[in-house]
VOKEVO-243912 format. One record per residue (C-alpha): residue number from 1; chain; x, y, z. Coordinates in steps of 0.25 Angstrom, whole numbers, padded with zeros to 4 digits. Layout:
<recs>
+-----+------+-------+-------+-------+
: pos : unit :     u :     v :     w :
+-----+------+-------+-------+-------+
: NUM :    A :     X :     Y :     Z :
...
+-----+------+-------+-------+-------+
</recs>
This chain:
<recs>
+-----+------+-------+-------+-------+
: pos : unit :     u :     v :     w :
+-----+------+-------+-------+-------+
:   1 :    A :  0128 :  0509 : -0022 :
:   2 :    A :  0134 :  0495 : -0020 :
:   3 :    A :  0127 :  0488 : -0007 :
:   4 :    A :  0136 :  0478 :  0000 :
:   5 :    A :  0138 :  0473 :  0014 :
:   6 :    A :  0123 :  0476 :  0018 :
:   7 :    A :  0118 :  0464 :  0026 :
:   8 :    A :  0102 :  0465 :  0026 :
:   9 :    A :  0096 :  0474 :  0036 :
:  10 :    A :  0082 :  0482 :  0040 :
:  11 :    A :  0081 :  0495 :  0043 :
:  12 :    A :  0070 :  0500 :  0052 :
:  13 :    A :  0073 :  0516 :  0046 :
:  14 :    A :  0065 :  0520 :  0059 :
:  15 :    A :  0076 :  0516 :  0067 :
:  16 :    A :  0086 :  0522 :  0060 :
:  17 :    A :  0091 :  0534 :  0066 :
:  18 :    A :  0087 :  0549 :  0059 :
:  19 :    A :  0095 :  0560 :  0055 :
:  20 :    A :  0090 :  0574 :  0051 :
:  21 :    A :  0096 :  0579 :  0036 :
:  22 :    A :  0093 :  0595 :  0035 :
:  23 :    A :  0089 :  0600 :  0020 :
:  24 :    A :  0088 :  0614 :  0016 :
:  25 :    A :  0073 :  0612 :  0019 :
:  26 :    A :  0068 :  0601 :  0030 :
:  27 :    A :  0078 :  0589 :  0032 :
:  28 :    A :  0078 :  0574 :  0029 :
:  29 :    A :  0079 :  0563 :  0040 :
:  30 :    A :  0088 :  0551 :  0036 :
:  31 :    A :  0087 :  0538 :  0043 :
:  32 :    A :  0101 :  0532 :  0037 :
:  33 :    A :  0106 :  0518 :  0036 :
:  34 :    A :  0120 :  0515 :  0029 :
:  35 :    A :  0123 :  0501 :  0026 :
:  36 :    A :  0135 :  0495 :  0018 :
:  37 :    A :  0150 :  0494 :  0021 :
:  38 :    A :  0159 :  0508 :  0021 :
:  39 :    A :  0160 :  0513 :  0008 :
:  40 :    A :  0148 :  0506 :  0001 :
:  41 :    A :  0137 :  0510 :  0011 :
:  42 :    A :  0123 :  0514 :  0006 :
:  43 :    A :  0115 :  0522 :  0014 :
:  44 :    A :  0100 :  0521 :  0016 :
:  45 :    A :  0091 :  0532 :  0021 :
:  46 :    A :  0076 :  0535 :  0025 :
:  47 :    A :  0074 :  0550 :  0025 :
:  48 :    A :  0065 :  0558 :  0028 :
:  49 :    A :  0064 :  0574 :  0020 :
:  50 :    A :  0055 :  0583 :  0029 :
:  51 :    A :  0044 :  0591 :  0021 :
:  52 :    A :  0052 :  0603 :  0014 :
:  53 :    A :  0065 :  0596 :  0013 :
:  54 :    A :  0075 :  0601 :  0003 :
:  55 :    A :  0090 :  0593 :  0003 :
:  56 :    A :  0103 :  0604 :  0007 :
:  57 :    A :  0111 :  0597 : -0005 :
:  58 :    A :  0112 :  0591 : -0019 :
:  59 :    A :  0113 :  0575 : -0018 :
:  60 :    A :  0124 :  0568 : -0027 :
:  61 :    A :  0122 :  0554 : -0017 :
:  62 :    A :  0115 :  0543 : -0024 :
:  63 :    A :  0101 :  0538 : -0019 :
:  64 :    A :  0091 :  0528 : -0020 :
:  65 :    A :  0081 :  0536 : -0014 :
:  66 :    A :  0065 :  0531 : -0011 :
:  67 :    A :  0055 :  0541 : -0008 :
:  68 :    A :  0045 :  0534 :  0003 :
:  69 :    A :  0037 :  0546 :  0007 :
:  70 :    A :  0034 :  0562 :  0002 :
:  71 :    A :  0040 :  0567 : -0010 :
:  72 :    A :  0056 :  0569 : -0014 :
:  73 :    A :  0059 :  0580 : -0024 :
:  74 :    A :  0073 :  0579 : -0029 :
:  75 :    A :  0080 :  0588 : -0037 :
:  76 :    A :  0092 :  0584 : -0047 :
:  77 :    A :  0105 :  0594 : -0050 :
:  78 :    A :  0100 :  0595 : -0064 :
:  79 :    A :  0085 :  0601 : -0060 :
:  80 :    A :  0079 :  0587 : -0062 :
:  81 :    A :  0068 :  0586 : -0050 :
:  82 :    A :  0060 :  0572 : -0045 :
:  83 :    A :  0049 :  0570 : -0035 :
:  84 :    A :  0050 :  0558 : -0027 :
:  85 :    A :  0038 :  0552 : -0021 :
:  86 :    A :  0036 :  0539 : -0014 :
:  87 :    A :  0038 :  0526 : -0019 :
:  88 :    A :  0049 :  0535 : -0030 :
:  89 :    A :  0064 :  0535 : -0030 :
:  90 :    A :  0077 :  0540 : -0036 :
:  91 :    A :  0089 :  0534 : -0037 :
:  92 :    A :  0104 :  0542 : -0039 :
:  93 :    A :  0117 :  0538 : -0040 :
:  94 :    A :  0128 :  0545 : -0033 :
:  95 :    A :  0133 :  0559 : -0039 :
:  96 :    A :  0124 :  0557 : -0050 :
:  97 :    A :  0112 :  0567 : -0049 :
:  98 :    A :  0113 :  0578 : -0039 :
:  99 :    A :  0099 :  0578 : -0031 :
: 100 :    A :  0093 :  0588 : -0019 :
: 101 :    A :  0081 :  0582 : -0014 :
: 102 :    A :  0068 :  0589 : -0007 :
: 103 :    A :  0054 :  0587 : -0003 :
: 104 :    A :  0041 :  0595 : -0001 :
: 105 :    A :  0034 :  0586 :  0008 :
: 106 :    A :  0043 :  0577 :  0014 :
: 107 :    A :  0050 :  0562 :  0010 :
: 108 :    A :  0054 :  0549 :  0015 :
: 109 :    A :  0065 :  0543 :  0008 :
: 110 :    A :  0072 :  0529 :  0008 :
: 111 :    A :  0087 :  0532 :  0001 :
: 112 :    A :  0099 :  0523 : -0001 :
: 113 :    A :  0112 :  0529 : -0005 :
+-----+------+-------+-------+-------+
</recs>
């Protein structure tokens, strides 16, 4: 992630327009903002998992992702599993570790990728 062409800026995520995800269990609500010229853009999430949530796919896109609320359980490709709670984080690079991610009670996450 190379960030250029950004000029400083504020985001009230309240104002910032929702759209519903369906998992295979419950759904996610991303509020979505995409900053940077065409082909080096970064886009930056607040999400939202509903109780029950379990991601439809693997994920090969590389994150920076905070967990602000709840608890995140990811699960890697090769088995390995991780419990995200607030204040935690994880950080992936693109196509380097397949991820599918759920949650028991529910999770509000800030995500740049």
């Amino acid at each position: 992630m190379r960030m250029t062409d950004i000029a400083f800026n504020v985001v009230d995520w309240e104002q910032v327009g929702a759209t519903r995800h369906a998992g295979d269990a419950g759904h996610a609500v991303w509020r979505t903002r995409v900053f940077g010229p065409e082909g080096n853009q970064i886009r930056v999430r607040m999400v939202e998992y509903t109780a029950g949530y379990e991601a439809d796919h693997w994920c090969s896109k590389g994150h920076v992702l905070f967990c602000l609320e709840g608890e995140l359980d990811t699960v890697l490709a090769d088995g390995r599993t991780f419990k995200l709670l607030p204040g935690m984080s994880y950080q992936v690079a693109d196509d380097a570790e397949p991820h599918r991610s759920s949650t028991a009670i529910g999770a509000k996450l800030f995500i740049v990728d």
